[in-house]
MARBA-36757 format. One record per residue (C-alpha): residue in one letter; x, z, y. Coordinates in pm, whole numbers, padded with zeros to 5 digits, always signed. Layout:
# residues N
AXZY ...
# end
This chain:
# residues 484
X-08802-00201-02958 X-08822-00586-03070 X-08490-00742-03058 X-08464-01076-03199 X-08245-01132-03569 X-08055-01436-03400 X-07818-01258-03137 X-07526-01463-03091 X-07252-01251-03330 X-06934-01444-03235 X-06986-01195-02963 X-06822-00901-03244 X-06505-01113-03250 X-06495-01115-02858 X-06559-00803-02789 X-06259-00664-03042 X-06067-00925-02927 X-06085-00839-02563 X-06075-00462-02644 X-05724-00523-02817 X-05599-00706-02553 X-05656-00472-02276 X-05484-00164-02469 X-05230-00423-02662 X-05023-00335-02368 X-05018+00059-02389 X-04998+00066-02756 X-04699-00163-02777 X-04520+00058-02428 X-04514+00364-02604 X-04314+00323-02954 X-04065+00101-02710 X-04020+00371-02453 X-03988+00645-02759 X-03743+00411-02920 X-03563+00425-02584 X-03597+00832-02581 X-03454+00853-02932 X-03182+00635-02867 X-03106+00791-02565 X-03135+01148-02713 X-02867+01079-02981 X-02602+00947-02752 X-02640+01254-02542 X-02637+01494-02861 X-02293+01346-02967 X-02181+01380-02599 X-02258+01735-02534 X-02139+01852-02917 X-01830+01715-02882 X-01763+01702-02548 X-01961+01944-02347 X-02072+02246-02546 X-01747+02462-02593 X-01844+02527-02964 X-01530+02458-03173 X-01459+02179-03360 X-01383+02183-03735 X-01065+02068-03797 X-00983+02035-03418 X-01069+01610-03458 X-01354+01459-03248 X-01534+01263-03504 X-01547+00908-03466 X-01846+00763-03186 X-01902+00458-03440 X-02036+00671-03737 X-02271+00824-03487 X-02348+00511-03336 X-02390+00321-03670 X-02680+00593-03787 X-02866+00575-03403 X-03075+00289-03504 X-03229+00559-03835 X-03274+00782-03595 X-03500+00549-03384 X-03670+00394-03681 X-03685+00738-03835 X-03893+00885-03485 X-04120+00556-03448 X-04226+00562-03787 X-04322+00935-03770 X-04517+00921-03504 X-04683+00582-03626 X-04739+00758-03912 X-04923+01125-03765 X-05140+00857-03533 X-04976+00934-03196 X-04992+00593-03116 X-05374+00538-03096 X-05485+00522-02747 X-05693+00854-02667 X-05905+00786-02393 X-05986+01143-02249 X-05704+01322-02364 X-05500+01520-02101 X-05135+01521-02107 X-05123+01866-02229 X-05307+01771-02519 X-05097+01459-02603 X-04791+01714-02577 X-04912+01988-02800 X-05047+01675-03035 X-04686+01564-03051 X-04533+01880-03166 X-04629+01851-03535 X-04460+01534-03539 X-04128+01587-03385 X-04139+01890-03620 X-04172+01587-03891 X-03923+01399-03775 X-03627+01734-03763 X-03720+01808-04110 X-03694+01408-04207 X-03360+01373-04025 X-03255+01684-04171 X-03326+01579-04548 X-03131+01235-04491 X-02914+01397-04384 X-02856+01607-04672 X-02894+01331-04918 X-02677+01053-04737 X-02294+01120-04842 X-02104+00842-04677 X-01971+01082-04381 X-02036+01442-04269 X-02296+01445-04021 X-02275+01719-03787 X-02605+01950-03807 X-02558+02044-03419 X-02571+01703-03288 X-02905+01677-03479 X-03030+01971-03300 X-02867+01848-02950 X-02981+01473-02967 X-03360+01652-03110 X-03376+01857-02797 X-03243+01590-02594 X-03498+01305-02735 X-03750+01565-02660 X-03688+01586-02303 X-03663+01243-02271 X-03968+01184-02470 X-04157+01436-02236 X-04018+01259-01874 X-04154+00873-02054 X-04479+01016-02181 X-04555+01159-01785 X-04419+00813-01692 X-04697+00615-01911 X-04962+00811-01818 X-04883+00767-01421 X-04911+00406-01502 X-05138+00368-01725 X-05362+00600-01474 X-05317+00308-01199 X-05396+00057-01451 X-05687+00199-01554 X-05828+00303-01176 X-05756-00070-01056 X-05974-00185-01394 X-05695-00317-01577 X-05806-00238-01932 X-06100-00048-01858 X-06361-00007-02134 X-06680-00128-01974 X-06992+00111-02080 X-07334+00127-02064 X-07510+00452-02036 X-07901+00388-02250 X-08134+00700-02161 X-08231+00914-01866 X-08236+01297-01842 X-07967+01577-01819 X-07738+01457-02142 X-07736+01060-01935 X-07685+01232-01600 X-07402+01463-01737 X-07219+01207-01902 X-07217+00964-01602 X-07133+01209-01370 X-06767+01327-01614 X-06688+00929-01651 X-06704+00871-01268 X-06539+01176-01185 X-06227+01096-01394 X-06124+00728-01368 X-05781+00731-01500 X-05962+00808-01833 X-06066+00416-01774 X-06415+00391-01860 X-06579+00109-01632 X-06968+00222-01601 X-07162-00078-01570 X-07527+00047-01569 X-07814+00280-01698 X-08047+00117-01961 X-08401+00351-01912 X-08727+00335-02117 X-09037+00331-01952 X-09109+00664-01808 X-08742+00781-01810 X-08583+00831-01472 X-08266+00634-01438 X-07975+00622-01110 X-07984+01034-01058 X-07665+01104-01119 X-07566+00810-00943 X-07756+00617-00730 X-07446+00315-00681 X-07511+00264-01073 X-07724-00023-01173 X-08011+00075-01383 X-08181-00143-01614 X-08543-00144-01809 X-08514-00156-02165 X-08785-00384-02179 X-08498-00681-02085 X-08402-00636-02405 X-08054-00401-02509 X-07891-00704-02680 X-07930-00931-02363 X-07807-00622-02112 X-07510-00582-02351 X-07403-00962-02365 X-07461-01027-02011 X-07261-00765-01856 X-06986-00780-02137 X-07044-00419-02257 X-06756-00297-02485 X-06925+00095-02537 X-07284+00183-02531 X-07361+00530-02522 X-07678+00641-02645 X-07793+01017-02463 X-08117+01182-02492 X-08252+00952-02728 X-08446+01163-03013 X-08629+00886-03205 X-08393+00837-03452 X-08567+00519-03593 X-08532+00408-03228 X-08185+00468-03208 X-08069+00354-03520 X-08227+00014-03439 X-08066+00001-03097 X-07752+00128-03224 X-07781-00225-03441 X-07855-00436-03170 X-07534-00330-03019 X-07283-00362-03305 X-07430-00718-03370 X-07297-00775-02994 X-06915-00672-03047 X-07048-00341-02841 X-06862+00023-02986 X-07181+00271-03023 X-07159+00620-02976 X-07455+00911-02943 X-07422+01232-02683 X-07685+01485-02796 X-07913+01658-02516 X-07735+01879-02305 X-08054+02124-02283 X-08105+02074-02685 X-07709+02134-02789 X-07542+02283-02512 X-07151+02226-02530 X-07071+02177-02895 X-07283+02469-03043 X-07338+02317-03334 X-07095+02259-03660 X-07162+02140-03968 X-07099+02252-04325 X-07144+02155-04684 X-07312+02300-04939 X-07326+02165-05316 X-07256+01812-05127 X-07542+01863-04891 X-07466+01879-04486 X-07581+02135-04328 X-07624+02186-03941 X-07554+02523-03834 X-07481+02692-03455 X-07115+02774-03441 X-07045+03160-03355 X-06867+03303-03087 X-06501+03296-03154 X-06439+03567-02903 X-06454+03841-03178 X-06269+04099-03357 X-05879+04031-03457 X-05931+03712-03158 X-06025+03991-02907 X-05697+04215-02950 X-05491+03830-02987 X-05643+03750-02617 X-05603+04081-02511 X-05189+04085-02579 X-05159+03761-02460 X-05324+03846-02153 X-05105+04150-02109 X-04779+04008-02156 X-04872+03663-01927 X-04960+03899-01636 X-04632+04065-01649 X-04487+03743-01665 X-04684+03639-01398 X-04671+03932-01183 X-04335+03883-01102 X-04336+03590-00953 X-04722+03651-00760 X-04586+03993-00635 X-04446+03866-00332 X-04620+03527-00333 X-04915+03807-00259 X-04686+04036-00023 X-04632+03742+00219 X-05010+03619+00229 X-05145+04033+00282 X-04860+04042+00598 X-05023+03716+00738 X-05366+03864+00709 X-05310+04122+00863 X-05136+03965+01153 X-05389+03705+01210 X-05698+03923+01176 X-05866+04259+01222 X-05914+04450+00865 X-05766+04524+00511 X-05628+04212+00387 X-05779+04274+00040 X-06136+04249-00058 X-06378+04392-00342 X-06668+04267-00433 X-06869+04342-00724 X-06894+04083-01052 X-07000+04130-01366 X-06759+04129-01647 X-06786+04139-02011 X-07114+04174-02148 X-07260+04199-01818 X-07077+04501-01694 X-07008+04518-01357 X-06645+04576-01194 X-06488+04503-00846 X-06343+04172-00859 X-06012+04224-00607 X-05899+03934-00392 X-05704+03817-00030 X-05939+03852+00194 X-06020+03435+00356 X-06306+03579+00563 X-06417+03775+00902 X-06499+04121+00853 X-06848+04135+00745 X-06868+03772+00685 X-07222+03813+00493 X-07410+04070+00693 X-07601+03755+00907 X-07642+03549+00579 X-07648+03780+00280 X-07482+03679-00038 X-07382+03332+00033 X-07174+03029-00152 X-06893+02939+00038 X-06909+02572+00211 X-06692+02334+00276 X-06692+02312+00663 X-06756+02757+00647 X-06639+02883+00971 X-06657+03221+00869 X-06285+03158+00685 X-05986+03266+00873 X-05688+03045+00922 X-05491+03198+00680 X-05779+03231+00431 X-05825+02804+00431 X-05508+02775+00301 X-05483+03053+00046 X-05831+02922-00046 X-05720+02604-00084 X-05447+02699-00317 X-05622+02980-00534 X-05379+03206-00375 X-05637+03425-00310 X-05698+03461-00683 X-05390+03656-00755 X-05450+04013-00669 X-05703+03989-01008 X-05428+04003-01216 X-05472+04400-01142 X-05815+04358-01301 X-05623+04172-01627 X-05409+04448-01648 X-05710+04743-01571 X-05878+04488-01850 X-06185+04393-01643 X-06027+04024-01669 X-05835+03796-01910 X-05635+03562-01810 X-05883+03275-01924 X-06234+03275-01937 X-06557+03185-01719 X-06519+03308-01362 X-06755+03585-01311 X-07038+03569-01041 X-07151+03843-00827 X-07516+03980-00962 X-07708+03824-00745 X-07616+03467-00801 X-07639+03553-01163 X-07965+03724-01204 X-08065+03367-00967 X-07873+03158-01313 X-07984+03337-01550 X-08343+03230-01453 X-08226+02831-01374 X-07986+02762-01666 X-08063+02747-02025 X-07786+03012-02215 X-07622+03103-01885 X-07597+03472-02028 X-07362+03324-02293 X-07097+03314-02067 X-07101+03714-02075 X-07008+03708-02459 X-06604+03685-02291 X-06436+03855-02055 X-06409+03685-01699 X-06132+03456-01661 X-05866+03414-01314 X-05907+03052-01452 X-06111+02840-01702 X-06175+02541-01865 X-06452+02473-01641 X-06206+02481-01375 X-05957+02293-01479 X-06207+02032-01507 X-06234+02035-01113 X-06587+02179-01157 X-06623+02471-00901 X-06871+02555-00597 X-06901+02232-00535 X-07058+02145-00867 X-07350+02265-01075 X-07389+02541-01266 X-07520+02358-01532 X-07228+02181-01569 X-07021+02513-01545 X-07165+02680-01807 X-07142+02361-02033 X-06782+02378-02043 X-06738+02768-02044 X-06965+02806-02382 X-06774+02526-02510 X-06444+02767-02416 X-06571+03034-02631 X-06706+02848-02916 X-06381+02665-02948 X-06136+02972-02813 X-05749+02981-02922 X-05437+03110-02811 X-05377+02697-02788 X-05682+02610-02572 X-05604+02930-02307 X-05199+02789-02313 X-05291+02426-02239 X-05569+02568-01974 X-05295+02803-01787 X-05063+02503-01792 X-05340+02272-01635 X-05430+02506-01373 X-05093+02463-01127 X-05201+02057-01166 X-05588+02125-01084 X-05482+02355-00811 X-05265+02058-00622 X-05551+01836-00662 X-05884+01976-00718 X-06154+01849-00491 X-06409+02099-00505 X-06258+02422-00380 X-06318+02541-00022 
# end
């Protein structure tokens, strides 16, 4: 590709500059409204020690509100500071709230142990160690309700186009068409696409055909000036030369430049990298589903479903009694799956269907307008509440808790033959719910996709990840849009 020397590069200082003015607003709202929280969280902490708790007083005397009141501004300078300083002010484009939450922990953990050492060292009045702990728990909470607050409006913000990130897609194939497909799906993440750059011979518009696509023979540079392009991603590009000169043509513009590696080359994020003797080496990263991690999932699956259980028992009860009063049959179903390392089990659900819904069709997805579901199946459907009879097969330990949802064989044998390292997804056991899942990506999407995100689950497994998955799953379940 020929791109001219002399591109205009006052167009670097506009780009940044309109960048930081878009997000100058949510970076500035949060250390405000954490301020706020901390403040907040101190006055209540000296409110419920001394007034509300019960817990005796030494010496009988209510300490005096001012000497509280005098150390609240530490307090909030103390929390702002920490979390300026463990980054949890950068804008994260992407990241769920889940993540942001579990992010946070390290650094209100940080913050305790600072407050605590001033505390210690400061001698000019006795501080009481329990309204530390009170006002801590209270900030928290606080902290927790303004952090769902931002991110409700800093979702409209983003979906109206109010400090969107405009991007341009350059490259065709199943990496270009992946990526698109994510960044339209999600909005709130507020990335503006703006069109598909394709070289001759590349198809460009499959993923979607409302997307402007746009030869590369125009010239990258002019494409990225004209249409004020803040992020260009590069995906499926393998000439290296090729990219590295585009990649320059970009950053001469003011344009961010980042590279998504084929989908069909480097499925999920299957590869790491390590050093030896200063030399980086590129290596496929192993299953973490193994060994000491397999008896980990294994009790945290037990003791979830009992948890679980409880409250699903007659959640469960009340759906079987409507079955059964609204239609002919058992109102539970088997079916056969297959389960960890492709053994097969019978996968136990509600029944949502007639009798004998498959003996016209034969194994057959469900659809969205399927009349063979009952009334009471479209709304347990619609809710997963069909779902929770398999936490029998997490206890009988055909299932976990988290993990890929198993297929029956003959949609997987039909998989196995279509999609590159589908059999991967055997290497854990079956999940009730998965990342993939959480990610709104069910019958109504591809496999391809599906299997992307599940062999990222087990390369990247942790007790973490299947927490922050089991608490997305109530949220995905309220507003998923491809489950029927």
């Amino acid at each position: 590709m020929a791109e001219s020397d002399s591109l205009i590069r006052p167009q670097e200082a506009a780009g940044a500059a309109q960048r930081a003015s878009s997000l100058g607003a949510f970076v500035l709202l949060r250390p405000a409204m954490d301020a706020l929280a901390a403040g907040l969280g101190a006055l209540l902490g000296y409110q419920y020690r001394f007034h509300l708790s019960g817990v005796p007083i030494p010496g009988g005397q209510v300490p005096s509100f001012q000497s509280y009141a005098e150390a609240i501004p530490v307090v909030v300078g103390l929390w702002v500071l920490t979390f300026l300083a463990t980054g949890r002010y950068r804008i994260r484009r992407g990241q769920s709230f889940v993540d942001e939450i579990l992010s946070s922990a390290g650094s209100v953990a940080l913050f305790v142990i600072l407050a605590l050492a001033l505390e210690g060292l400061y001698r000019g009045f006795p501080y009481s160690r329990l309204v530390l702990a009170d006002a801590s728990i209270a900030a928290l909470g606080l902290f927790l309700v303004e952090r769902a607050a931002i991110r409700v409006f800093q979702g409209a913000l983003l979906r109206s186009g109010f400090g969107a990130v405009r991007v341009l897609v350059v490259g065709g194939g199943d990496a270009a068409d992946l990526l698109i497909r994510r960044l339209r799906m999600f909005p709130e993440y507020g990335y503006q696409m703006v069109g598909q750059v394709v070289a001759p011979g590349q198809a460009g518009g499959t993923a979607d055909p409302r997307l402007p696509v746009f030869p590369l023979e125009t010239g990258l540079g002019r494409i990225v000036g004209r249409e004020r392009v803040q992020l260009v991603v590069m995906a499926g590009t393998r000439d290296h030369a090729h990219l590295l000169e585009m990649a320059r043509v970009c950053l001469e513009q003011g344009a961010e430049v980042k590279v998504v590696p084929d989908v069909l080359e480097i499925m999920t994020t299957a590869a790491r990298t390590d050093e030896v003797a200063g030399l980086p080496l590129l290596g496929v990263r192993p299953n973490r589903l193994v060994g000491v991690s397999l008896w980990l999932k294994r009790a945290f699956d037990l003791l979830g479903t009992l948890v679980a259980g409880v409250v699903a028992a007659p959640v469960v009860g009340v759906c079987a009694l409507a079955i059964v009063l609204t239609s002919p049959g058992s109102p539970f179903y088997g079916q056969e799956r297959l389960g960890y390392r492709g053994r097969p089990f019978t996968l136990w659900k509600l029944r949502s269907m007639i009798p004998e819904a498959e003996r016209a069709t034969g194994p057959a997805m469900t659809a969205m307008d399927d009349d063979r579901r009952i009334p009471v199946g479209r709304l347990a459907r619609r809710f997963s509440l069909d779902e929770l009879p398999q936490l029998w097969n997490v206890l009988k330990g055909d299932m976990s808790l988290v993990g890929p949802r198993p297929e029956r064989p003959f949609f997987a044998a039909k998989f196995e033959r279509e999609v590159p390292r589908y059999r991967e997804r055997l290497l854990a056991r079956p999940g009730i719910t998965g990342w993939a899942q959480v990610n709104d990506l069910r019958q109504g999407s591809g496999m391809e996709e599906r299997v992307f995100y599940d062999l990222y689950y087990i390369e990247n497994w942790s007790l973490a990840f299947d927490l922050k998955i089991l608490l997305l799953t109530p949220w995905r379940i309220l507003f998923h849009r491809h489950a029927y």
